[in-house]
Rosetta silent file (secondary structure, phi, psi, omega in degrees, C-alpha in Angstrom):
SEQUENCE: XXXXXXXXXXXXXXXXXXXXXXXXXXXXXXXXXXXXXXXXXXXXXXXXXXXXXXXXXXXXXXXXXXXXXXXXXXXXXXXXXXXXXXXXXXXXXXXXXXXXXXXXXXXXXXXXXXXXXXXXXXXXXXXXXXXXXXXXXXXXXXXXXXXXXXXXXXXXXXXXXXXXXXXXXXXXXXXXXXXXXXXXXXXXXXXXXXXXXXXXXXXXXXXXXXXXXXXXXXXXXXXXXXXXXXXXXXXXXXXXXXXXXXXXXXXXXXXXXXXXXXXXX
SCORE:     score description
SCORE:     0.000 S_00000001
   1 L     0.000  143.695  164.108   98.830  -87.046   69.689 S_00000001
   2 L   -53.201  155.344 -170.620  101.180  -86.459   67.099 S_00000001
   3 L   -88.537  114.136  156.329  105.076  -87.960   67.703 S_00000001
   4 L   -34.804  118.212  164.103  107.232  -85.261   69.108 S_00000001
   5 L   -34.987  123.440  143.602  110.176  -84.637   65.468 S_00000001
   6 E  -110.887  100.634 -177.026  113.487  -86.832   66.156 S_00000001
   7 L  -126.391  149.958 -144.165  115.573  -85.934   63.490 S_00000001
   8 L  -101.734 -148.504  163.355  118.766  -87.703   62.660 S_00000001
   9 L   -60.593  102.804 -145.344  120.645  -86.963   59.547 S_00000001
  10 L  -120.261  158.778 -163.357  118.446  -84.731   57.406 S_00000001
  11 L   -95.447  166.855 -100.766  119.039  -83.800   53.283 S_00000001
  12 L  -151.454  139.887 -164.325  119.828  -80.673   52.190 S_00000001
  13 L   -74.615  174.608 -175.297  117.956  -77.268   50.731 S_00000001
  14 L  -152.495  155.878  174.272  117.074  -77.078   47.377 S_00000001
  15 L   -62.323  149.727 -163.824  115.523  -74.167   45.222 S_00000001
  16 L   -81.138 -179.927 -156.701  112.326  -73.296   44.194 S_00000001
  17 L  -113.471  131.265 -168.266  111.117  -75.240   40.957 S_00000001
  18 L   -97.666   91.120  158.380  110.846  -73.566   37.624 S_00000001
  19 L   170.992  134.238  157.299  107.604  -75.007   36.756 S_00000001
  20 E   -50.016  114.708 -167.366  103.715  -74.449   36.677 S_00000001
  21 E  -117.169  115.176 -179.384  101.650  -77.202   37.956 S_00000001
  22 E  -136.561  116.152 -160.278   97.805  -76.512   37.219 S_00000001
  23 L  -148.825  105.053  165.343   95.631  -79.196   39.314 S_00000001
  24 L   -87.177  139.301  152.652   92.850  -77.236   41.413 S_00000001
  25 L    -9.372  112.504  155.088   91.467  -79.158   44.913 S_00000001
  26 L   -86.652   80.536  168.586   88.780  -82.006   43.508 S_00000001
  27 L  -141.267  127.485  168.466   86.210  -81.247   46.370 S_00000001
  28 L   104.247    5.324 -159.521   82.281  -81.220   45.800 S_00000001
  29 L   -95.323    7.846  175.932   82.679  -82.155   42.312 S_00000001
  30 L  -126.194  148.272  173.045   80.472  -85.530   42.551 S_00000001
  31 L  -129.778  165.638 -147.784   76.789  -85.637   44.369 S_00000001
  32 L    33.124   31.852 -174.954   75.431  -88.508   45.616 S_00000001
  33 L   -63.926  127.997  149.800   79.063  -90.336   46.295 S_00000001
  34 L   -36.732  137.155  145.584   78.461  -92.684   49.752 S_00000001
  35 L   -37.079  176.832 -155.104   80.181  -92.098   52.485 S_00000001
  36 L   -85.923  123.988 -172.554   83.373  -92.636   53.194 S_00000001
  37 L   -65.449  169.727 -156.144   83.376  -96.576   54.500 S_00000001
  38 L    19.777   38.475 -164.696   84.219  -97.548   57.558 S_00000001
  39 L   -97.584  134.169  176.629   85.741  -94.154   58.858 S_00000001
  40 L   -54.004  175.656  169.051   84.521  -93.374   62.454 S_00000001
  41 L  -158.839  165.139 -173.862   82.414  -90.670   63.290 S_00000001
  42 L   -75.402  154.348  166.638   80.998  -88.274   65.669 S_00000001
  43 L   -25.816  -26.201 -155.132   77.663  -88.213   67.373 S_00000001
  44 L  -124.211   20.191  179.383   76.076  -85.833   64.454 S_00000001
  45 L    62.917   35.057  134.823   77.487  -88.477   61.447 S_00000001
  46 L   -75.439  135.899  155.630   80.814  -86.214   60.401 S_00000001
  47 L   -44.445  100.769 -160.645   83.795  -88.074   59.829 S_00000001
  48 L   -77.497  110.585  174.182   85.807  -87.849   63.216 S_00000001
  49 L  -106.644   64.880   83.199   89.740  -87.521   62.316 S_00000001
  50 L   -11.587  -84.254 -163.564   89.817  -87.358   65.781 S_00000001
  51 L   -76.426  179.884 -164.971   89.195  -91.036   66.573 S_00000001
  52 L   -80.350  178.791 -173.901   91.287  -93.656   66.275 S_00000001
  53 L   -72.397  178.784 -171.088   91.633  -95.196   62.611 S_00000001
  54 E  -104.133  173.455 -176.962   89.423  -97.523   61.227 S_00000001
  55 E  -108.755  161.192  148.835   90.515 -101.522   61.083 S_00000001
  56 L   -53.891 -177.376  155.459   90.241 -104.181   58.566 S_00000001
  57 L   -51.572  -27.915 -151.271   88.656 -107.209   59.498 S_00000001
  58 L  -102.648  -11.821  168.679   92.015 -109.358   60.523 S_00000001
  59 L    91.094    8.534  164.319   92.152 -106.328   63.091 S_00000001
  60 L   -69.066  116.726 -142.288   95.068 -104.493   60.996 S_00000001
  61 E   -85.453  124.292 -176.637   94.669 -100.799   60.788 S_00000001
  62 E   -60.161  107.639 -179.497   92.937  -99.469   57.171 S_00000001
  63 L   -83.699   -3.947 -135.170   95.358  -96.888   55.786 S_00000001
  64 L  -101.969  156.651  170.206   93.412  -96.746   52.487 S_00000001
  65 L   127.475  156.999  171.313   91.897  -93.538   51.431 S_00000001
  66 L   -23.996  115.948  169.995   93.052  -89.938   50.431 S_00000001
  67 E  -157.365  134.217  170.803   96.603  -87.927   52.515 S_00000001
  68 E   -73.603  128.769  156.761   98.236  -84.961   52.612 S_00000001
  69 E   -43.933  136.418  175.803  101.200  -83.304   54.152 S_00000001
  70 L   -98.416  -17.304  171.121   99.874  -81.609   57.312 S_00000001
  71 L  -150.844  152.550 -177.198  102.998  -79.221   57.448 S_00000001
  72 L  -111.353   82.667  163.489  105.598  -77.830   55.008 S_00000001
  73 L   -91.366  -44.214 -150.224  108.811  -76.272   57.608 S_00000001
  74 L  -120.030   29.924  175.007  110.904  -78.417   56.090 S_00000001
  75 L   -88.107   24.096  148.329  109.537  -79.254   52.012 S_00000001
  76 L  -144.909   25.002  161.169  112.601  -76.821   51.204 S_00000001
  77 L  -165.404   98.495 -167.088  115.150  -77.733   53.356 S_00000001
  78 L   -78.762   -3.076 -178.750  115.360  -81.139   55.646 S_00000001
  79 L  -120.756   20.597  147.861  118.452  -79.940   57.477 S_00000001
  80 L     0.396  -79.521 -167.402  116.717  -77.052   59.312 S_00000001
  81 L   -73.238  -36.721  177.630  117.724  -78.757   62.911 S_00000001
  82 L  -141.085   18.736  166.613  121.292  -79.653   62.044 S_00000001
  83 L   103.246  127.412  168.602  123.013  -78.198   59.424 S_00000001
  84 H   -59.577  -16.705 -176.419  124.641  -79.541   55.945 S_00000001
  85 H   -82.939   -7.075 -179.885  127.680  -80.267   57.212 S_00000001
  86 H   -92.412   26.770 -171.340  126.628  -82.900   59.447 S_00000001
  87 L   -89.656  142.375  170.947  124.905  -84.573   56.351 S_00000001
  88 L   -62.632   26.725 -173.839  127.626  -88.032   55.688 S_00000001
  89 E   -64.070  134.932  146.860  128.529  -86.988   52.035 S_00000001
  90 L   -47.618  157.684 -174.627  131.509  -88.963   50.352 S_00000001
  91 H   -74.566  -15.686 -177.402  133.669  -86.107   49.442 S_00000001
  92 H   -95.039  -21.982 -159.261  132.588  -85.955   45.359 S_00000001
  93 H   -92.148  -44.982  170.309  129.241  -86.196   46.552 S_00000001
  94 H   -37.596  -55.546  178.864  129.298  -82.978   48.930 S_00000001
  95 H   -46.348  -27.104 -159.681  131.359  -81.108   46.150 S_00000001
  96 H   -95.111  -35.239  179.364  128.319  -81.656   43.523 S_00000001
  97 H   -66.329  -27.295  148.778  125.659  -80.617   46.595 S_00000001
  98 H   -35.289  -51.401 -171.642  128.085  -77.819   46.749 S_00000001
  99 H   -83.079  -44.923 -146.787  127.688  -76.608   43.275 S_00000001
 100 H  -105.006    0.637 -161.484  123.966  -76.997   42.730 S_00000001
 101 H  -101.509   13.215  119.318  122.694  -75.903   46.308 S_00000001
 102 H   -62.001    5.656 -166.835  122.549  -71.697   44.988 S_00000001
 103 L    33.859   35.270  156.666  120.222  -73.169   42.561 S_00000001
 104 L   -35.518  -31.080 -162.755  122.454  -72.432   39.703 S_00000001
 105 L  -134.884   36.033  179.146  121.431  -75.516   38.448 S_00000001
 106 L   -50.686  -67.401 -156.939  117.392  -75.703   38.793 S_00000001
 107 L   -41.879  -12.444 -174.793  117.133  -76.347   35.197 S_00000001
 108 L   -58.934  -41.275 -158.522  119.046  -79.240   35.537 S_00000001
 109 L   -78.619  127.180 -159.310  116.509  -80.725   37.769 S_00000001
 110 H   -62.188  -25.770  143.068  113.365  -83.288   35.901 S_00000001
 111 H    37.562 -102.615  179.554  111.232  -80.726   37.323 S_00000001
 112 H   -68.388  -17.019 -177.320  111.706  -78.383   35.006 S_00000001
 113 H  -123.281   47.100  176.450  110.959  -80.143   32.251 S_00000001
 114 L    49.770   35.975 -176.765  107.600  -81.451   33.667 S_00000001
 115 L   -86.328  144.019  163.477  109.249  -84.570   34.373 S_00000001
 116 L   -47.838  128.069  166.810  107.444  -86.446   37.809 S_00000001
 117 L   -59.245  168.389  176.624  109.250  -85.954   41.122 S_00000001
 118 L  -121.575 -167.948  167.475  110.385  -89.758   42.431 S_00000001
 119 L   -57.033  105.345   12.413  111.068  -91.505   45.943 S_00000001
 120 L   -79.301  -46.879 -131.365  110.046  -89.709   48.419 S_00000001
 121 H   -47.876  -48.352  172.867  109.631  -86.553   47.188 S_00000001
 122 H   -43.454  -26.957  169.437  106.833  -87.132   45.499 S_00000001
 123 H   -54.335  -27.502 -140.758  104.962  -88.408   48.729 S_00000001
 124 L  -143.585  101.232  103.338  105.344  -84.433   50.457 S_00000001
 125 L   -98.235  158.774 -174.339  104.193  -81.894   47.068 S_00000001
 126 L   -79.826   63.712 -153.272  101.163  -80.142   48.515 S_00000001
 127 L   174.679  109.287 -149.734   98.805  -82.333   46.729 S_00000001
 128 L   -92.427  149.032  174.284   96.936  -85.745   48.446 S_00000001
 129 E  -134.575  173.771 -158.260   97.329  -88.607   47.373 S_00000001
 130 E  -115.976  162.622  172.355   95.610  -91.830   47.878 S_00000001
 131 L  -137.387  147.730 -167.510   96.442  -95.486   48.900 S_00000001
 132 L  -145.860  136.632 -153.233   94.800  -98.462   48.120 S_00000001
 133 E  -109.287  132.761  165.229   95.256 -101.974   49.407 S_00000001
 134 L  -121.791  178.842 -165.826   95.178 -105.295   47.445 S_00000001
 135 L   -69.166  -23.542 -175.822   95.715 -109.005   48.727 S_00000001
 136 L  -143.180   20.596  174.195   99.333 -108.301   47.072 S_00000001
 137 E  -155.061 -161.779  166.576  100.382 -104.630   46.919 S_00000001
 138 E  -154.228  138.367 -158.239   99.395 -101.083   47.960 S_00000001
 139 L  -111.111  163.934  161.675   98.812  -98.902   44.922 S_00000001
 140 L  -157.549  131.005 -156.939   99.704  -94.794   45.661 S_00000001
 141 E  -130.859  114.016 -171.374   97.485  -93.088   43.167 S_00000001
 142 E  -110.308  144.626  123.483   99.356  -88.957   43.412 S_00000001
 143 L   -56.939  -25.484  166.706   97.443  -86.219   41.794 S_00000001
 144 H   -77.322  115.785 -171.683  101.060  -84.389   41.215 S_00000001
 145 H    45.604   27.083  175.231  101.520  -85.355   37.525 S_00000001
 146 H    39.700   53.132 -163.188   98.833  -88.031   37.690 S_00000001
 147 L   -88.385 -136.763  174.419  101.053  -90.258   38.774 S_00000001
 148 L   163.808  134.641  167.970  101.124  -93.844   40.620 S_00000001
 149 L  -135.091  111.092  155.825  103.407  -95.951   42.831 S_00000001
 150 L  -102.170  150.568 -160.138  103.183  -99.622   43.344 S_00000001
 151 E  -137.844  142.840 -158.483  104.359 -101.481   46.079 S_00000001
 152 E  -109.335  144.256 -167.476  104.110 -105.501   46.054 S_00000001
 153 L  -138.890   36.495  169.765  103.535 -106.933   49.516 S_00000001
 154 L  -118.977   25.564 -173.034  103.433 -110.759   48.478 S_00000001
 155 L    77.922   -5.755 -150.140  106.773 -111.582   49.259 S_00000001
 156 L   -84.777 -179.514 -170.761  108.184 -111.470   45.593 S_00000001
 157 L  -153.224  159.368  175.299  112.248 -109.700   45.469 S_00000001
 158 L   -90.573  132.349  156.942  113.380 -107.333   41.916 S_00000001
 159 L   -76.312  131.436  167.463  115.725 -109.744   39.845 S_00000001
 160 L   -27.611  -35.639 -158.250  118.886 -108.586   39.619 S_00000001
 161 L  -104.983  -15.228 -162.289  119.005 -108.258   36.167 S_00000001
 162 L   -71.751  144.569  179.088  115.637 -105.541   35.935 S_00000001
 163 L   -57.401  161.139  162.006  116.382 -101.946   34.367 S_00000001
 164 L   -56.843  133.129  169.563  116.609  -98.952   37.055 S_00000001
 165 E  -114.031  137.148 -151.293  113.069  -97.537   36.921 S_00000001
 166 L   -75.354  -11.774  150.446  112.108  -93.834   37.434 S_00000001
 167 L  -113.504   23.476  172.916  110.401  -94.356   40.768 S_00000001
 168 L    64.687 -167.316  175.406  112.676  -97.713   41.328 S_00000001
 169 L  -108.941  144.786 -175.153  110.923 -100.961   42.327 S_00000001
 170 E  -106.808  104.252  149.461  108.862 -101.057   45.823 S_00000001
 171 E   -99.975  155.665  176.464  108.329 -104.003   48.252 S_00000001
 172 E  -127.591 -166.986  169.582  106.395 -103.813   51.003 S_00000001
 173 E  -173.818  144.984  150.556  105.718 -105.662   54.536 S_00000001
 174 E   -57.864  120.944  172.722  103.774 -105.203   57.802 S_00000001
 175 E  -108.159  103.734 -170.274  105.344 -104.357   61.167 S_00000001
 176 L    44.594 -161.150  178.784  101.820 -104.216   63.111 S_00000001
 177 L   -65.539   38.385  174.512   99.988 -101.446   61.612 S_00000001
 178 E  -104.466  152.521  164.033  103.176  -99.800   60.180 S_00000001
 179 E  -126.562  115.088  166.387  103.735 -100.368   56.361 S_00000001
 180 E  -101.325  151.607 -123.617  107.363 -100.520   55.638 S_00000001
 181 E  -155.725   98.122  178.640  108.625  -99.745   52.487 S_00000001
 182 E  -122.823  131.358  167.238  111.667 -100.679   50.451 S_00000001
 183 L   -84.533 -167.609  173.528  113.003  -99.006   47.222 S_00000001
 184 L   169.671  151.532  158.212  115.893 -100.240   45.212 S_00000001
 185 L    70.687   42.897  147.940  116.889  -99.391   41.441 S_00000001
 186 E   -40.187   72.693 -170.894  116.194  -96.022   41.146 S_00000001
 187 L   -93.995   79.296 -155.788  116.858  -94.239   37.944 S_00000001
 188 L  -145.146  106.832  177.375  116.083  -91.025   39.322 S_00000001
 189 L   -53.896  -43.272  164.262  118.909  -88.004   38.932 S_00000001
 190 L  -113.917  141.884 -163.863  118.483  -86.723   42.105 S_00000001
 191 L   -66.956   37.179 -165.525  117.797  -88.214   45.694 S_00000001
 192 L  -102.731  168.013 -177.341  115.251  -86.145   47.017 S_00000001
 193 L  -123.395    4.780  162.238  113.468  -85.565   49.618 S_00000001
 194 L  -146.709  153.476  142.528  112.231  -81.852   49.791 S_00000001
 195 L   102.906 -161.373 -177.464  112.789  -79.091   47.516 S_00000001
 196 L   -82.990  -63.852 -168.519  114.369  -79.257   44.144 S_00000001
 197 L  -151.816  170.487 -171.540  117.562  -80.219   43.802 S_00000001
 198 L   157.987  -80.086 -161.455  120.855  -81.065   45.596 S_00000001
 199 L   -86.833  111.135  175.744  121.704  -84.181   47.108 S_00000001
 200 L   -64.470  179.053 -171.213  123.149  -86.856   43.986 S_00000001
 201 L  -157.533  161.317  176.882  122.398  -90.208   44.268 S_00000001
 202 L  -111.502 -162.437 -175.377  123.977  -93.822   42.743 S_00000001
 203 L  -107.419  -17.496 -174.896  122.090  -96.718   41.267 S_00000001
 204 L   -92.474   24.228  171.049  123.269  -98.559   44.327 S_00000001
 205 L   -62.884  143.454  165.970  120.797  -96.277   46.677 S_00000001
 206 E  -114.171 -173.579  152.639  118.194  -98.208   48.884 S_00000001
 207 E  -149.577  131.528 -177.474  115.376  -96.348   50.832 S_00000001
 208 E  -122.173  116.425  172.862  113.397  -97.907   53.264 S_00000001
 209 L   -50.235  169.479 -175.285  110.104  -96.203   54.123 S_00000001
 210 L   173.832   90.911  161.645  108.036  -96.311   57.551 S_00000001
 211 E  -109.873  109.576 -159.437  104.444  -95.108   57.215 S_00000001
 212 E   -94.460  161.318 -176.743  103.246  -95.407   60.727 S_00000001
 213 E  -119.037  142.252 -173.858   99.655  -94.858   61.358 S_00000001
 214 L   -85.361  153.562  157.531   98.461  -92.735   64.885 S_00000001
 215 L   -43.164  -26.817 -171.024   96.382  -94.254   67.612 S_00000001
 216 L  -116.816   -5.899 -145.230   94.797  -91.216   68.252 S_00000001
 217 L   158.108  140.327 -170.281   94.032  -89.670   65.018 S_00000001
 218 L   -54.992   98.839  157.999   93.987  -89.962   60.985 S_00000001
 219 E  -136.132  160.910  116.401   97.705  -89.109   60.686 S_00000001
 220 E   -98.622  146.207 -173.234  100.544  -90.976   59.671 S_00000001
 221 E   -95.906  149.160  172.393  104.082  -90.443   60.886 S_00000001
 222 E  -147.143  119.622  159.745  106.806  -91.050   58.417 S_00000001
 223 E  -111.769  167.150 -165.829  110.439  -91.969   58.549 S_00000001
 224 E  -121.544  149.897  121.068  112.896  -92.579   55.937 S_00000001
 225 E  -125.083  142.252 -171.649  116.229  -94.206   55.907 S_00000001
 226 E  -112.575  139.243 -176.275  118.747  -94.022   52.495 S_00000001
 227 E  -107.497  123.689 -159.466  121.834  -96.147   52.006 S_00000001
 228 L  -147.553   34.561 -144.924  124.223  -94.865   49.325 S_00000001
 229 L   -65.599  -15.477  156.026  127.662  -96.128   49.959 S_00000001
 230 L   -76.797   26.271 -177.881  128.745  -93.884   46.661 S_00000001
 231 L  -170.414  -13.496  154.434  127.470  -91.075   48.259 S_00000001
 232 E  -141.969  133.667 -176.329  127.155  -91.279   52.075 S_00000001
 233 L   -75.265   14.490  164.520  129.672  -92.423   54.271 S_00000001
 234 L  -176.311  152.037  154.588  126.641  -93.902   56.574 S_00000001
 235 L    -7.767  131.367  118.324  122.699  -94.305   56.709 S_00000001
 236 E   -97.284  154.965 -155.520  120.901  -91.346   56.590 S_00000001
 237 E  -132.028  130.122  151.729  118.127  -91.560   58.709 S_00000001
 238 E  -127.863  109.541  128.655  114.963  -88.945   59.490 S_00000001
 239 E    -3.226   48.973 -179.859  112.795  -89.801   62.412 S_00000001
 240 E    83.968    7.216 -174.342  109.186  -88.710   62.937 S_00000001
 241 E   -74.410  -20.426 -170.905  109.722  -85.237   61.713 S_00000001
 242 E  -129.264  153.444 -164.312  106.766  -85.190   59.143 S_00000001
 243 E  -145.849  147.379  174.658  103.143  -86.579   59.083 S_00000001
 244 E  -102.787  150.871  155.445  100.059  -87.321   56.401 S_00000001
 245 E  -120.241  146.260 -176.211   96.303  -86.202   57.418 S_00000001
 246 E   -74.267  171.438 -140.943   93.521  -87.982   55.897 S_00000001
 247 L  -155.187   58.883 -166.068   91.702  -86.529   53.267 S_00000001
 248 L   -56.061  118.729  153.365   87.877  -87.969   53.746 S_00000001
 249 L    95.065   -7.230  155.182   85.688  -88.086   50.802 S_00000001
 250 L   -25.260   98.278  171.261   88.897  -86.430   48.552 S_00000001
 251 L  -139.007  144.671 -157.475   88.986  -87.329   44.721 S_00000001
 252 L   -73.346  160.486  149.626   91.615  -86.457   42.294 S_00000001
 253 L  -115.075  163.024  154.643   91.575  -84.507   38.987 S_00000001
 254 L   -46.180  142.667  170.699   94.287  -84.947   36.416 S_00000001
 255 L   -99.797  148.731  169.897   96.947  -82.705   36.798 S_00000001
 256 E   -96.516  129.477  144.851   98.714  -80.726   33.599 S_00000001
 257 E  -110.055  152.924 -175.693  102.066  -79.451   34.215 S_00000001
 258 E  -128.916  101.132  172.115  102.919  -76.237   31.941 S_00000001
 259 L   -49.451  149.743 -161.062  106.256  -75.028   32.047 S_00000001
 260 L   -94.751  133.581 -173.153  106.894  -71.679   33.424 S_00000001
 261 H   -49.962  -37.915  169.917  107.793  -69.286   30.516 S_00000001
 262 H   -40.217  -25.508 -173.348  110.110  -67.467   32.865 S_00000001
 263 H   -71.473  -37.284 -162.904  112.566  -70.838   33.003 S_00000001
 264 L   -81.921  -25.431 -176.087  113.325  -70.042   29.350 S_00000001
 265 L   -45.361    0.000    0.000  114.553  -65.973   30.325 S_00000001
């Protein structure tokens, strides 16, 4: 079963997004593709996302393959259950989440100007994306802007001296079958993690990641927590509120984005 939501300190609404995205569903468009390997299945040879997941060898559970959001309540507001004011803002940083959170100040947002969403957000647009495991990363291969996140799992650390990068630098590590997930160096205007725009961010944000996988079913549960000390006076933290569903047999097209003429009125 999915994990009953516990959510802590959740991020803030944001506005709908002044841009066209035009990427249709890539399903049926190859014949004779194998099945999908090692995914259980049912008595009549469909892919059961049902059963439990499938394992590597080493008995570690195989996340790789094609996921989705399974629900949007909260891709345009995370603070549904408790309200912005209990969000930790430093006081400059509430004033600017203040200003932009009528969505005076979509255009503002990289968005709009077909730029790629960053960490998380990009993980939750309504468009699967796939992970893929190597002896010394996990790849995320998004259809949303035909994009691409690596995350190095070989023990390696960002030097100190490396530029901010627009979806920051990722390490990763195993807790059991959880893959946890640390950003750093972000050069990304806004944090987010639903919606458009809102919640600033510094260069000294971290985000640490938690893609848990269920026991019972292709899903993964995902929590986040972000450290900001120029911008929240403590961890925020969301808990189990959101989940991926596998995506069997799923393969991307390129996506275009086309700005919406209307942005320009």
């Amino acid at each position: 079963m999915p994990r009953t939501p516990k959510l802590k300190l959740l991020l803030a609404p944001l506005p709908a997004v002044l841009l066209l995205c035009a990427a249709p569903l890539a399903l049926g468009q190859w014949r004779g593709a194998p099945p999908e390997p090692n995914a259980p299945r049912t008595a009549s040879g469909d892919v059961d996302l049902e059963a439990p997941p499938p394992v590597h060898a080493n008995g570690r559970v195989d996340l790789q393959g094609s996921w989705m959001p399974n629900d949007n309540r909260y891709i345009r507001d995370l603070a549904l259950d408790i309200g912005d004011d209990k969000v930790p803002y430093q006081p400059w940083a509430r004033r600017l989440f203040d200003e932009r959170k009528d969505g005076s100040h979509s255009r503002e947002d990289p968005d709009a100007h077909c730029l790629p969403q960053g960490v998380p957000k990009l993980d939750f647009v309504s468009y699967p994306w796939k992970l893929v495991e190597t002896p010394s990363s996990v790849v995320m291969l998004f259809e949303t802007f035909t994009f691409w996140r690596q995350i190095f799992t070989d023990g390696r650390s960002v030097d100190p001296s490396a530029k901010p990068a627009w979806m920051g630098y990722s390490t990763g590590r195993w807790d059991g079958d959880t893959l946890v997930v640390t950003t750093t160096d972000i050069d990304w205007p806004y944090f987010q993690l639903y919606g458009l725009e809102g919640v600033p961010q510094s260069p000294e944000m971290t985000i640490v990641e938690r893609f848990e996988p269920s026991a019972e079913a292709q899903e993964l549960a995902y929590d986040i927590a972000a450290t900001d000390p120029q911008t929240f006076t403590q961890t925020v933290t969301a808990e189990g509120y959101r989940t991926f569903r596998w995506q069997p047999g799923f393969e991307f097209l390129p996506q275009d984005c086309v700005l919406d003429p209307a942005a320009n009125d």
